[in-house]
KETOR-513595 format. One record per residue (C-alpha): residue number from 1; x, y, z. Coordinates in steps of 0.2 Angstrom, whole numbers, plus 5000, padded with zeros to 4 digits. Each point is the difference from the previous one (the first is absolute). Example, Ala and Ser with C-alpha at 12.3 -4.5 7.8 and 13.67 -1.06 7.14 Angstrom:
<atoms>
atom nr: 1 | east: 5062 | north: 4978 | up: 5039;
atom nr: 2 | east: 5006 | north: 5017 | up: 4997;
</atoms>
This chain:
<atoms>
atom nr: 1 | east: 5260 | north: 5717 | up: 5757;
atom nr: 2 | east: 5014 | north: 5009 | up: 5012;
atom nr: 3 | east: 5017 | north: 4999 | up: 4994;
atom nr: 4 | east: 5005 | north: 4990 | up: 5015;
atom nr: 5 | east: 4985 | north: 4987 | up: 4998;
atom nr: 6 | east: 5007 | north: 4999 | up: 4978;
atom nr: 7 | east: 5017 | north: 4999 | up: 5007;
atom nr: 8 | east: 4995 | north: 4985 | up: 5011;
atom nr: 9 | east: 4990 | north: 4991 | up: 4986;
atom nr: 10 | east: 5016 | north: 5002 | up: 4988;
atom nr: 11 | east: 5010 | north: 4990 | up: 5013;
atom nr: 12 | east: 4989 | north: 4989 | up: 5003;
atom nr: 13 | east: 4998 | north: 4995 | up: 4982;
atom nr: 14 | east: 5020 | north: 5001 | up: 4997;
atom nr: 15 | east: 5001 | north: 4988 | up: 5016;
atom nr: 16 | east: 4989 | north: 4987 | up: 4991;
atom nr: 17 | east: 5006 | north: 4986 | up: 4992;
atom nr: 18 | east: 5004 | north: 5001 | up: 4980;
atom nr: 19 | east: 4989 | north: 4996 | up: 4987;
atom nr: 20 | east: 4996 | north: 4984 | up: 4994;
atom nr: 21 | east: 5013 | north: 4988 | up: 4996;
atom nr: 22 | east: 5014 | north: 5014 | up: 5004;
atom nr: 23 | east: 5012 | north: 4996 | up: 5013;
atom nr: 24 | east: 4999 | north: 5004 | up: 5016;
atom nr: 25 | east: 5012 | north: 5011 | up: 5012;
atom nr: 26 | east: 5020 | north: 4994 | up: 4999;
atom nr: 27 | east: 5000 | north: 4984 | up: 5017;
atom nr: 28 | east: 5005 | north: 5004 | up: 5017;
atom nr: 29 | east: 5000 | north: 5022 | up: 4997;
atom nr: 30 | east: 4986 | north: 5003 | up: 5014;
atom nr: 31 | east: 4994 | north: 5010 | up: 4987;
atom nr: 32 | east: 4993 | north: 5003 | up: 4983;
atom nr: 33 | east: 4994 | north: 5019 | up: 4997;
atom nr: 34 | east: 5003 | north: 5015 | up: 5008;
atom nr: 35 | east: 4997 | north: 5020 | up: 4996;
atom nr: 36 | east: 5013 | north: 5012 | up: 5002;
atom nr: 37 | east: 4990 | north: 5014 | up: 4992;
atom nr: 38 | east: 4983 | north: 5006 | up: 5002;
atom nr: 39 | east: 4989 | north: 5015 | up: 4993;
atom nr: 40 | east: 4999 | north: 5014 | up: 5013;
atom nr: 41 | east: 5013 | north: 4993 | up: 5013;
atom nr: 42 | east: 5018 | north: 5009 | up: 5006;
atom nr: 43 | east: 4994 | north: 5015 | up: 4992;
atom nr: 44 | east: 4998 | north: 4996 | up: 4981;
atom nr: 45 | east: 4984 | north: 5001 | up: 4992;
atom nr: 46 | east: 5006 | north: 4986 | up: 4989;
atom nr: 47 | east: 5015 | north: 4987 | up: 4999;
atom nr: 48 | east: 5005 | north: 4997 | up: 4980;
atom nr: 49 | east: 5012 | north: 4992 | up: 4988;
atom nr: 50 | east: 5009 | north: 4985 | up: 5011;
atom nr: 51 | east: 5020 | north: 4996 | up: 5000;
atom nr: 52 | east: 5008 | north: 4986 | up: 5010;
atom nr: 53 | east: 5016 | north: 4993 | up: 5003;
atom nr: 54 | east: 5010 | north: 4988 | up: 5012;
atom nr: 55 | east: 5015 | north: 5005 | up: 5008;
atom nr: 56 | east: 5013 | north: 4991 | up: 5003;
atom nr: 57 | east: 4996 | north: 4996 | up: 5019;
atom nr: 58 | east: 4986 | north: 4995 | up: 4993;
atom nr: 59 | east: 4987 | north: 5013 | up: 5004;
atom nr: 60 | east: 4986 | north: 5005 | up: 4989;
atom nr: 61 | east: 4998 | north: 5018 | up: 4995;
atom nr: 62 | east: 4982 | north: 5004 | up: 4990;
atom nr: 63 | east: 5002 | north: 5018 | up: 4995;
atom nr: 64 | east: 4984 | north: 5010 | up: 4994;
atom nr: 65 | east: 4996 | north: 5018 | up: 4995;
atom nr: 66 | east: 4991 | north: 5009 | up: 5015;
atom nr: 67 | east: 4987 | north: 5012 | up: 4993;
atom nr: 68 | east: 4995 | north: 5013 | up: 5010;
atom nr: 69 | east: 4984 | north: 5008 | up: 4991;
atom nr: 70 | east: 4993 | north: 4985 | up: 4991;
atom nr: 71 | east: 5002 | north: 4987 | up: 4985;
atom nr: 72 | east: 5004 | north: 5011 | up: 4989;
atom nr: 73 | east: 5021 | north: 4998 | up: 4993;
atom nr: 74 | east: 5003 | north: 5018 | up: 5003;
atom nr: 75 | east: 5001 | north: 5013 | up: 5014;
atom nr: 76 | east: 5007 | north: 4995 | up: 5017;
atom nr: 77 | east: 5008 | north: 4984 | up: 4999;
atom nr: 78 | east: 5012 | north: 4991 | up: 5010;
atom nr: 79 | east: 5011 | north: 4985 | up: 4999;
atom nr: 80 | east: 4997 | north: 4989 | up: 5014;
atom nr: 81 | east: 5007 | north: 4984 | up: 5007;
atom nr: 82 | east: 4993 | north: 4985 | up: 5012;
atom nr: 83 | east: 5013 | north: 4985 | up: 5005;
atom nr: 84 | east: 4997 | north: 4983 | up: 5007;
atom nr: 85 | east: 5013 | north: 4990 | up: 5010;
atom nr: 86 | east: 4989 | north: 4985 | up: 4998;
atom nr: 87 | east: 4997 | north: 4997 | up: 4981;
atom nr: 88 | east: 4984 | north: 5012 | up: 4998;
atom nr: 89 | east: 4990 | north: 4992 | up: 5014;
atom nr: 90 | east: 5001 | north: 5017 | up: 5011;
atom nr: 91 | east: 5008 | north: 5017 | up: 4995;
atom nr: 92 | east: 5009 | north: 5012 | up: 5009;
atom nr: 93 | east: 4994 | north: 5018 | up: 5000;
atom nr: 94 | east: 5000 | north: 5012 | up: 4986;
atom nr: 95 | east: 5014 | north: 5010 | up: 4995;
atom nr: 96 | east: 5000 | north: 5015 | up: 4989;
atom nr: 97 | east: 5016 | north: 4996 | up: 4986;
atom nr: 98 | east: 4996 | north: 5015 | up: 4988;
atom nr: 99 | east: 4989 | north: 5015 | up: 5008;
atom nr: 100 | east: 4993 | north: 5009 | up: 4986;
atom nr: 101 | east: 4996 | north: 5017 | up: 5011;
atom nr: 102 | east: 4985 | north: 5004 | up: 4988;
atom nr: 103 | east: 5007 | north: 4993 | up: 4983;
atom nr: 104 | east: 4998 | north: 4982 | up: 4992;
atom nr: 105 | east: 5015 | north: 4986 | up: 5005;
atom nr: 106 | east: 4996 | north: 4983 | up: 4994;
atom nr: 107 | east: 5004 | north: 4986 | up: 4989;
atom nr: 108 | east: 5012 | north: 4988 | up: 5012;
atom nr: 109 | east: 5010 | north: 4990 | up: 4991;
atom nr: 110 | east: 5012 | north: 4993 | up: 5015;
atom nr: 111 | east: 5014 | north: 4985 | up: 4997;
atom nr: 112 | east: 5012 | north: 4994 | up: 5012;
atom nr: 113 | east: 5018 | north: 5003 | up: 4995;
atom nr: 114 | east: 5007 | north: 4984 | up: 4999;
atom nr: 115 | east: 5019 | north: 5006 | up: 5004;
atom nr: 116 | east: 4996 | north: 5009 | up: 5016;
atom nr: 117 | east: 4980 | north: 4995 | up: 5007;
atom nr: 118 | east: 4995 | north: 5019 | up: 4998;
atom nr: 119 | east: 4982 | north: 5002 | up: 4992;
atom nr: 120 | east: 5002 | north: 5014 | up: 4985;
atom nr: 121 | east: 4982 | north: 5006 | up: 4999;
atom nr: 122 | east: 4998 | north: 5012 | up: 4982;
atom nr: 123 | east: 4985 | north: 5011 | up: 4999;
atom nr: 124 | east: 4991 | north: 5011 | up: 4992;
atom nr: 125 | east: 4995 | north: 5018 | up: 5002;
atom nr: 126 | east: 4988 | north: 5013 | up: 4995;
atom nr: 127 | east: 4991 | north: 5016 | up: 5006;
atom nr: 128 | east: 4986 | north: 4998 | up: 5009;
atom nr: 129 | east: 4992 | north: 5012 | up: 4991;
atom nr: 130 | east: 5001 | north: 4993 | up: 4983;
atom nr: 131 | east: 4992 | north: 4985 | up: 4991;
atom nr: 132 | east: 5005 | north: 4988 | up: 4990;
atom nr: 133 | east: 4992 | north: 5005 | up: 4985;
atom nr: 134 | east: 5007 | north: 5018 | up: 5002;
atom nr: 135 | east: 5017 | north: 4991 | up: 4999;
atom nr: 136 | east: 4996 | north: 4990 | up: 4986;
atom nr: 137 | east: 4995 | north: 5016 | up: 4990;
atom nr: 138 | east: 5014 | north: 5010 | up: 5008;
atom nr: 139 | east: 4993 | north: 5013 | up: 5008;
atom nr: 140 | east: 5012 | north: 4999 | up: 5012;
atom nr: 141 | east: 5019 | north: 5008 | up: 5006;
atom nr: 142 | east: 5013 | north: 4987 | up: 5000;
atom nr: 143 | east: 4999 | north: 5003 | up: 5022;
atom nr: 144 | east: 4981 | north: 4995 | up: 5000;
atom nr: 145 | east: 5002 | north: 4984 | up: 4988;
atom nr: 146 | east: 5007 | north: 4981 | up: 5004;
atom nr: 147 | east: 5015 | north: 4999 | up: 5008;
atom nr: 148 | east: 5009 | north: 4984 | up: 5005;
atom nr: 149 | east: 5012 | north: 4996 | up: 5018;
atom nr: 150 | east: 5005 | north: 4989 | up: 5010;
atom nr: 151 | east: 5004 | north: 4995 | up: 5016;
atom nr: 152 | east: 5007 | north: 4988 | up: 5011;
atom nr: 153 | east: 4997 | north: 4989 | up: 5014;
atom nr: 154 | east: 5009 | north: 4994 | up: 5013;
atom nr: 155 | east: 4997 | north: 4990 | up: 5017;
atom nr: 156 | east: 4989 | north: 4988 | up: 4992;
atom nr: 157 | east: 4990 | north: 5014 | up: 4995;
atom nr: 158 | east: 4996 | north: 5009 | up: 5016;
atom nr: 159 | east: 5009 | north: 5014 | up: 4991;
atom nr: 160 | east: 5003 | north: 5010 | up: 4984;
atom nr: 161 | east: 5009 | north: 5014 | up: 4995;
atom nr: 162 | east: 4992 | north: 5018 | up: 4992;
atom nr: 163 | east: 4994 | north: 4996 | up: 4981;
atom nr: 164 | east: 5017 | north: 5007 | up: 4987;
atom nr: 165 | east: 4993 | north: 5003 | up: 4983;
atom nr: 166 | east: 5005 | north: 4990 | up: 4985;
atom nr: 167 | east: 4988 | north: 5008 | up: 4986;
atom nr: 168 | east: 5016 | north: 5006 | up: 4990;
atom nr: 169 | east: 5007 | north: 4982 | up: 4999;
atom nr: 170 | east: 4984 | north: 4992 | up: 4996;
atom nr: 171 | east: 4988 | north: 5011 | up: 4993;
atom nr: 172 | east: 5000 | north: 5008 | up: 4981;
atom nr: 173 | east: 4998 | north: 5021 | up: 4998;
atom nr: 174 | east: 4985 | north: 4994 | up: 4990;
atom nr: 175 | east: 4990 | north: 4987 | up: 5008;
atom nr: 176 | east: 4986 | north: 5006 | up: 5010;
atom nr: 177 | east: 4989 | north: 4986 | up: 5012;
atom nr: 178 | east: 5014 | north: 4990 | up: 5006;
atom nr: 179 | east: 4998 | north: 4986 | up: 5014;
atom nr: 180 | east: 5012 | north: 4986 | up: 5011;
atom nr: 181 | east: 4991 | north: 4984 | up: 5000;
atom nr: 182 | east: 4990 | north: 4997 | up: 5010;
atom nr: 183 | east: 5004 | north: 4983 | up: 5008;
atom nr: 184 | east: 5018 | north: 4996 | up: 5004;
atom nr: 185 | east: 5015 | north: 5001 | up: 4992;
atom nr: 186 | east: 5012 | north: 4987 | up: 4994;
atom nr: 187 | east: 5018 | north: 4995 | up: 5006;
atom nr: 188 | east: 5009 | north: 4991 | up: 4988;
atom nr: 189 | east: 5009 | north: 4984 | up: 5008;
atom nr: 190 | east: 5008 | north: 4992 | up: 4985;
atom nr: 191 | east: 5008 | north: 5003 | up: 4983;
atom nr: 192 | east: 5011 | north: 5016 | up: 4997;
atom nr: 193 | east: 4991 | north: 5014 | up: 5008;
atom nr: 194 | east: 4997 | north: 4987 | up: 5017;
atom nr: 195 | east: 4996 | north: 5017 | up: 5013;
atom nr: 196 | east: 4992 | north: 5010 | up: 4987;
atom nr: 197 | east: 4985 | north: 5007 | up: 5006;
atom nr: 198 | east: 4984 | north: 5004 | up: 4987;
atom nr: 199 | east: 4985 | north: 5010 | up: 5003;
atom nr: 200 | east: 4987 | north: 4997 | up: 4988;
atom nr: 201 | east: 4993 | north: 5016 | up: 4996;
atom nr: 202 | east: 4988 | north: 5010 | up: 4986;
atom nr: 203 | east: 4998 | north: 5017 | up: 4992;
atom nr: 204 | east: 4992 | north: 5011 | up: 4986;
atom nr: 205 | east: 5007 | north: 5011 | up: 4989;
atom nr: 206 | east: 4993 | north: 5015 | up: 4992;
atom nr: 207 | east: 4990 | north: 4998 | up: 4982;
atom nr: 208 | east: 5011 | north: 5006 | up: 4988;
atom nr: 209 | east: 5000 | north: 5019 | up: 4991;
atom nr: 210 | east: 4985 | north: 5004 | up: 4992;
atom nr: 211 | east: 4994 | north: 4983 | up: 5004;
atom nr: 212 | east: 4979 | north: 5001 | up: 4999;
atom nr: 213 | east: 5002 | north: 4985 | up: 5015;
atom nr: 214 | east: 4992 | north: 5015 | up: 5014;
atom nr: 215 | east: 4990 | north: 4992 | up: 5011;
atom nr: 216 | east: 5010 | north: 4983 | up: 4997;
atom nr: 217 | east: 5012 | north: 5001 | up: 5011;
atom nr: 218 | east: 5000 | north: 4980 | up: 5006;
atom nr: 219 | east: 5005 | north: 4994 | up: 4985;
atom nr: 220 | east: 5018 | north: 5007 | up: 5003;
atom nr: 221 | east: 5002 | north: 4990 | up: 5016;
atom nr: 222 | east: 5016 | north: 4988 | up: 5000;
atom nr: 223 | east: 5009 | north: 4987 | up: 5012;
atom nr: 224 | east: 5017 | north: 5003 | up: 5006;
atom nr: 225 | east: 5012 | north: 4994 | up: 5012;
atom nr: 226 | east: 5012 | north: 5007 | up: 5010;
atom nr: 227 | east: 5016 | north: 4994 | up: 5009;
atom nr: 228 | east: 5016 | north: 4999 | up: 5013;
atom nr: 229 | east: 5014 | north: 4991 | up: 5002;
atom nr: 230 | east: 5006 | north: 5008 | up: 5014;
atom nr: 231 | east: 4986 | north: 4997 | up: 5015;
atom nr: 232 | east: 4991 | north: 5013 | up: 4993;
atom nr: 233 | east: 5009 | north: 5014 | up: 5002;
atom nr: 234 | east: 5002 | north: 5005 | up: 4983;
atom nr: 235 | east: 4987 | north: 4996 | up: 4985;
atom nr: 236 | east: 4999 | north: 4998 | up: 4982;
atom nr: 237 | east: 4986 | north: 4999 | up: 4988;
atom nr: 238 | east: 4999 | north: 4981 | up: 4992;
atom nr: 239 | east: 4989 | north: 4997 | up: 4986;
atom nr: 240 | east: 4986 | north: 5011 | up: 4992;
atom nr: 241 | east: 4985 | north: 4993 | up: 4991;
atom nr: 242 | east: 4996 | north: 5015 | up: 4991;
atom nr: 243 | east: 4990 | north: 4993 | up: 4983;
atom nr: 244 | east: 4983 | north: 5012 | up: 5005;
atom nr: 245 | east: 4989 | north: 4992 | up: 4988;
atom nr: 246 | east: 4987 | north: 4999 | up: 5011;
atom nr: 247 | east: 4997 | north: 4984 | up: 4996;
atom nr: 248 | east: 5010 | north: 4994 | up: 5017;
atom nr: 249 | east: 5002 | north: 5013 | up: 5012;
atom nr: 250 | east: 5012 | north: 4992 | up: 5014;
atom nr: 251 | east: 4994 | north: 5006 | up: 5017;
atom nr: 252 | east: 5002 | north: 4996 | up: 5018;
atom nr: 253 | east: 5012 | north: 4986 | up: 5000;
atom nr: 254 | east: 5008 | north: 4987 | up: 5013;
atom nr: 255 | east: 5016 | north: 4987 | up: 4994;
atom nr: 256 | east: 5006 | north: 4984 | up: 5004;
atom nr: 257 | east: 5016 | north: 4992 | up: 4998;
atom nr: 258 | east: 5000 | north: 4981 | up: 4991;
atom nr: 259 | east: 5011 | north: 4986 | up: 5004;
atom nr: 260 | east: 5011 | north: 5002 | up: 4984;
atom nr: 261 | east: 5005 | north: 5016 | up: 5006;
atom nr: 262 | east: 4986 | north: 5009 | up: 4991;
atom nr: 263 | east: 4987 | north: 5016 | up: 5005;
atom nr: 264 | east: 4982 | north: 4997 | up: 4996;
atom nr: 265 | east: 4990 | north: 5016 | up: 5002;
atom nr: 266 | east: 4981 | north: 4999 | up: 5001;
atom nr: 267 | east: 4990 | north: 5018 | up: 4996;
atom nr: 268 | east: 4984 | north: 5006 | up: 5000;
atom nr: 269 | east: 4994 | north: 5007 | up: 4981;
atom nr: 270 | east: 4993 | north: 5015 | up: 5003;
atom nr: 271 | east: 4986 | north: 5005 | up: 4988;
atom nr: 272 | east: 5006 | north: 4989 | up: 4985;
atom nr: 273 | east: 4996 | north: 4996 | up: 4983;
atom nr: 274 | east: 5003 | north: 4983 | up: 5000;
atom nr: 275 | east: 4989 | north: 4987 | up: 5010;
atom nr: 276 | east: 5006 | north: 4994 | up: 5016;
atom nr: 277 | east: 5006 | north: 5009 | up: 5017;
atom nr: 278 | east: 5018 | north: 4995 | up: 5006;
atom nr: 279 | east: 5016 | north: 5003 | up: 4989;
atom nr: 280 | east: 5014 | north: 4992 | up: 5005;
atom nr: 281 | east: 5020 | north: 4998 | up: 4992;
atom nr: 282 | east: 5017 | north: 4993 | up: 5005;
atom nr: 283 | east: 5017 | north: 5007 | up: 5004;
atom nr: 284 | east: 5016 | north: 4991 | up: 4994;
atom nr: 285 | east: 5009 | north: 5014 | up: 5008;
atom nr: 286 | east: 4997 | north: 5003 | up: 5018;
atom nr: 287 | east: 4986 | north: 5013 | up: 4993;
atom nr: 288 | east: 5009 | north: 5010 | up: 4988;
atom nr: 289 | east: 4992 | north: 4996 | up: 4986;
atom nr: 290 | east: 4987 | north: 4989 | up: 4996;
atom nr: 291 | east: 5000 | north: 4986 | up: 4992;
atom nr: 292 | east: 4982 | north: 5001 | up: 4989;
atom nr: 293 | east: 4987 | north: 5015 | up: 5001;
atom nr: 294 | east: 4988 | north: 4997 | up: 5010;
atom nr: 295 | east: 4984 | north: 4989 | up: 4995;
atom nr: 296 | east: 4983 | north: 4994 | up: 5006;
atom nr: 297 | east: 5003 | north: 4988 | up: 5012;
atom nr: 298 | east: 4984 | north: 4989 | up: 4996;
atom nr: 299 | east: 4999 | north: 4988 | up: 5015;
atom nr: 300 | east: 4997 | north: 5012 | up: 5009;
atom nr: 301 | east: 4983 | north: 5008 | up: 4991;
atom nr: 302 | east: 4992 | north: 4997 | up: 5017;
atom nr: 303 | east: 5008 | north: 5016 | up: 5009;
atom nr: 304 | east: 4992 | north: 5017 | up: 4999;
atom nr: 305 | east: 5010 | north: 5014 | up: 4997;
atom nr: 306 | east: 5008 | north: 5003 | up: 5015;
atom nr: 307 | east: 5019 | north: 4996 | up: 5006;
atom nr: 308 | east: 5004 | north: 4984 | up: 5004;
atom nr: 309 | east: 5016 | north: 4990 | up: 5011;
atom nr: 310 | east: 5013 | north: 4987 | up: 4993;
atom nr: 311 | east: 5011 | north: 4990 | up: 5011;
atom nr: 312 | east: 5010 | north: 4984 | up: 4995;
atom nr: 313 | east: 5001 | north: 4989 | up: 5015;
atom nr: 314 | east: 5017 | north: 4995 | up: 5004;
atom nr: 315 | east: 5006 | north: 4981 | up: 4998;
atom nr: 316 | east: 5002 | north: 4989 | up: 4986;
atom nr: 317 | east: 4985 | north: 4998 | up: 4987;
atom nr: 318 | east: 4992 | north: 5013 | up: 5010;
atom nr: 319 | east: 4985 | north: 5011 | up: 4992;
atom nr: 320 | east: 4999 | north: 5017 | up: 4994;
atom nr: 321 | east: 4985 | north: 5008 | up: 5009;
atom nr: 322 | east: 4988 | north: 5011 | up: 4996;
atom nr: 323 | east: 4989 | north: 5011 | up: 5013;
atom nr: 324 | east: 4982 | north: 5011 | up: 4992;
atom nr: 325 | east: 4982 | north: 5000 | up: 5001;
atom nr: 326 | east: 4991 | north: 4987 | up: 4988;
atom nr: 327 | east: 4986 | north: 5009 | up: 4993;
atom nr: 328 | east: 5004 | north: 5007 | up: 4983;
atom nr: 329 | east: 4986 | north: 5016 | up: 5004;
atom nr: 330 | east: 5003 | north: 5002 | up: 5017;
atom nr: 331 | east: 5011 | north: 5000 | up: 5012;
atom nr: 332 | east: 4996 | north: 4984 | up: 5009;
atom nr: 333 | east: 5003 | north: 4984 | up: 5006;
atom nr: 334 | east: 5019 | north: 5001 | up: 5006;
atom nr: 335 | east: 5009 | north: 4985 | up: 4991;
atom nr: 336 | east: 5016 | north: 4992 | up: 4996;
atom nr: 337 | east: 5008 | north: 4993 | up: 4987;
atom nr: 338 | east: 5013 | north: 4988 | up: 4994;
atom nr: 339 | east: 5013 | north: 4998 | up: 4987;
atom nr: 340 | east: 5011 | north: 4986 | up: 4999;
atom nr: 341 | east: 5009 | north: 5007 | up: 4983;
atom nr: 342 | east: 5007 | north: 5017 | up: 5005;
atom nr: 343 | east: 4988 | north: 5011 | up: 4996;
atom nr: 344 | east: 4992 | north: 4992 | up: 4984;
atom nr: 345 | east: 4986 | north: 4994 | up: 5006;
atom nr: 346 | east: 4989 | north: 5002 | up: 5015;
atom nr: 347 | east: 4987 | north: 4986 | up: 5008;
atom nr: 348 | east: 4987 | north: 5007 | up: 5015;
atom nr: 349 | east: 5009 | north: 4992 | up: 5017;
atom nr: 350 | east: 4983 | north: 5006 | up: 5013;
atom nr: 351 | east: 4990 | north: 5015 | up: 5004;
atom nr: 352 | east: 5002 | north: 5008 | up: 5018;
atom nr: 353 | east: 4983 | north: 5008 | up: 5000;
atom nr: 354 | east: 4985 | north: 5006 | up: 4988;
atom nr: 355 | east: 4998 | north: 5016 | up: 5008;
atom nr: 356 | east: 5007 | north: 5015 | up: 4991;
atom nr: 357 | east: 5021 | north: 5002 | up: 5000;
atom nr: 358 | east: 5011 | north: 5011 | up: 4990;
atom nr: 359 | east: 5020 | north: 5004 | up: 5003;
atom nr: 360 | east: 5008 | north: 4986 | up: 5009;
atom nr: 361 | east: 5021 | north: 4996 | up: 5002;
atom nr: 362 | east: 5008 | north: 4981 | up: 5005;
atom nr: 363 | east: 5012 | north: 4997 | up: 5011;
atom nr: 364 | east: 5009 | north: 4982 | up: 5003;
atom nr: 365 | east: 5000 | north: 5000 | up: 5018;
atom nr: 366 | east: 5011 | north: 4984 | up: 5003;
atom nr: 367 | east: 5003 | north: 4985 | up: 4988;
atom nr: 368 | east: 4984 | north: 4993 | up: 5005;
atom nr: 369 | east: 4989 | north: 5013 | up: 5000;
atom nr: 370 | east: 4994 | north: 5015 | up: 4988;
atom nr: 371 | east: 4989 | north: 5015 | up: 5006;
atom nr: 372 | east: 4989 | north: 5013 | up: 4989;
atom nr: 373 | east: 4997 | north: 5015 | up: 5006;
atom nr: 374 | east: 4984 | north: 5010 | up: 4992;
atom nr: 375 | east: 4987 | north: 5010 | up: 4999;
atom nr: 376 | east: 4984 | north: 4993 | up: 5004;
atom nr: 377 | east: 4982 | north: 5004 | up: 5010;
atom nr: 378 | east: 4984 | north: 4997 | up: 4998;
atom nr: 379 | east: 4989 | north: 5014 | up: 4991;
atom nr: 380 | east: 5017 | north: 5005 | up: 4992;
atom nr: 381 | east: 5017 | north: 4996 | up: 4999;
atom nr: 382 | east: 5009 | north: 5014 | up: 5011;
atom nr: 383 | east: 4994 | north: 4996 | up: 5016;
atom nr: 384 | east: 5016 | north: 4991 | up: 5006;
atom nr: 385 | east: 5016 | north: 4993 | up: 4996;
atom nr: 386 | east: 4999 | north: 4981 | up: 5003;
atom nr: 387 | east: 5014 | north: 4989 | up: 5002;
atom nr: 388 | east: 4998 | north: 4980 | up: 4997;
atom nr: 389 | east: 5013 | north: 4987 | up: 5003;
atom nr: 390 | east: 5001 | north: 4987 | up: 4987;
atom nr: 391 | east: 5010 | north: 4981 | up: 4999;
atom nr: 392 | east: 5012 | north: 4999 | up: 4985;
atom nr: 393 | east: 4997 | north: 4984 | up: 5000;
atom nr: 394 | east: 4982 | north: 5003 | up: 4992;
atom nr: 395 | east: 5004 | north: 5014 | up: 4988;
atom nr: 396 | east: 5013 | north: 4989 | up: 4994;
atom nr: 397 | east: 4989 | north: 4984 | up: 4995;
</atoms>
């Protein structure tokens, strides 16, 4: 099958109506799906690892990674953006945010400033000539490894400045993988820190002297967070799960804030001990510290491992939401779930598609309406970044 006929079929399938006894499109749109990113188009190979937020003129920003030389998360990788004007129904053309020029920029985690409307989009970096596993073991010079910055975006993001580096602020002389999200960020807008802005965020350190871990590098991964209360233009590191039991290894991460003021964050367990693939805890604090370790979030044993979105719909009584495939050996069947207790406990709320899906971000597009934006296709699930609108009042019952 030729990439444009798969690309075709993917849309075609996205276009159709949900799956059995889910709800169908948000009334009166004009549309339901659309796909902002797909494989081999605007010069990338592959589109990966979806962001999204609303400005506030309303207009809907799906950020990507643009990978030049195929799926792979290394080598020549750019961060790339696609905005709507019409709630996700059509999308303007793409722009180029974060050029990597040969080396790896990635992991969006964009958040509109509440005080002033800019977008404040942290990334990531590495060279594009090492791997991931090479920064696990620390084979690398401080230059080569993860390196954190941000940027920011003005006229309702048809701009953003040159990327300024943060690592200093945010990064410890001893961690080694470290990542931003991916998925959104949080503004806080209510209780003490109201402004503050969090970045959900993991890490690894390295095995301790003569430790006899070689080879066991994963077991040292960590969540983190990271945060400003000044816009985004300076940064401090919030709290640090740093247990390294191995039993919960804290990994890609998104963050929600709960009515009574609280963050949830949500995060994939990477290569765990202990049965069950989503962490989550709670912040009292605006993400400075955290209120429990981490623990097997078991409503949610249906999700792979793979990163997942979190999103607590605005309005009173309103749900928490929760965005990943629903296969617990595959990543498959985009689903969403419910909770209705901050985070406790979830309940499946419908499935968008069986075909296969992986990374995914949501974005509350108005008060009535919700939109995921994920990865999906049809013999696998990087052949396009879909986008689907969604009615609150569906998810909510």
């Amino acid at each position: 099958m030729t990439l444009l006929s798969r690309t075709l079929l993917v849309t075609a399938v996205l276009l159709a109506p949900l799956a059995a006894g889910a709800p169908a499109a948000a009334a009166g749109t004009g549309c339901a799906s659309s796909v902002p990113y797909a494989a081999g188009q605007g010069g990338y190979d592959t589109y990966r690892i979806p962001a999204a937020v609303t400005t506030r003129a309303g207009t809907l920003l799906a950020f990507a990674e643009g990978r030049h030389d195929g799926a792979g998360d290394s080598g020549n990788i750019d961060v790339v953006l696609r905005r709507s004007t019409d709630g996700g129904c059509t999308w303007g053309p793409l722009q180029v945010v974060t050029a990597g020029h040969g080396d790896t920029r990635g992991n969006p985690a964009p958040v509109v400033d509440p005080r002033t409307g800019d977008i404040v989009l942290v990334t990531s970096y590495n060279s594009g000539a090492v791997t991931e596993a090479r920064i696990m073991r620390g084979e690398v010079t401080p230059e080569q490894g993860r390196r954190v910055f941000v940027q920011r975006g003005r006229d309702d993001g048809r701009r953003f400045s040159a990327p300024a580096e943060i690592t200093a602020a945010v990064k410890r002389p001893d961690w080694r993988w470290y990542a931003t999200g991916p998925g959104h960020a949080v503004a806080l807008t209510r209780g003490p820190h109201a402004g503050r802005l969090v970045v959900p965020a993991n890490h690894s350190a390295a095995p301790p002297a003569g430790s006899s871990d070689t080879g066991q590098e994963a077991r040292y991964y960590g969540g983190h967070a990271l945060y400003s209360d000044d816009g985004g233009h300076t940064w401090r590191l919030g709290f640090v799960d740093d247990s390294y039991d191995g039993a919960e290894n804290a990994n890609e991460t998104s963050a929600a804030q709960l009515p009574d003021g609280r963050l949830y964050f949500s995060a994939r367990d990477q290569g765990g001990r202990s049965p069950g693939n989503r962490l989550d805890s709670y912040s009292d604090d605006g993400g400075a510290t955290l209120a429990r370790p981490y623990a097997i979030q078991h409503t949610l044993d249906d999700v792979p491992a793979v990163q997942g979105s979190v999103l607590q719909l605005r309005g009173h009584n309103s749900p928490l939401l929760f965005s990943g495939p629903s296969v617990p050996t595959a990543r498959r069947a985009q689903a969403l779930w419910r909770s209705t207790d901050a985070g406790a406990t979830f309940t499946r709320a419908l499935t968008l598609s069986d075909r296969p899906a992986a990374y995914s971000d949501l974005v509350q597009l108005d008060r009535d309406t919700v939109g995921v934006l994920w990865e999906t296709g049809s013999a696998g699930p990087y052949e396009t970044i879909a986008f689907r609108r969604l009615a609150v009042r569906e998810l909510a019952s």
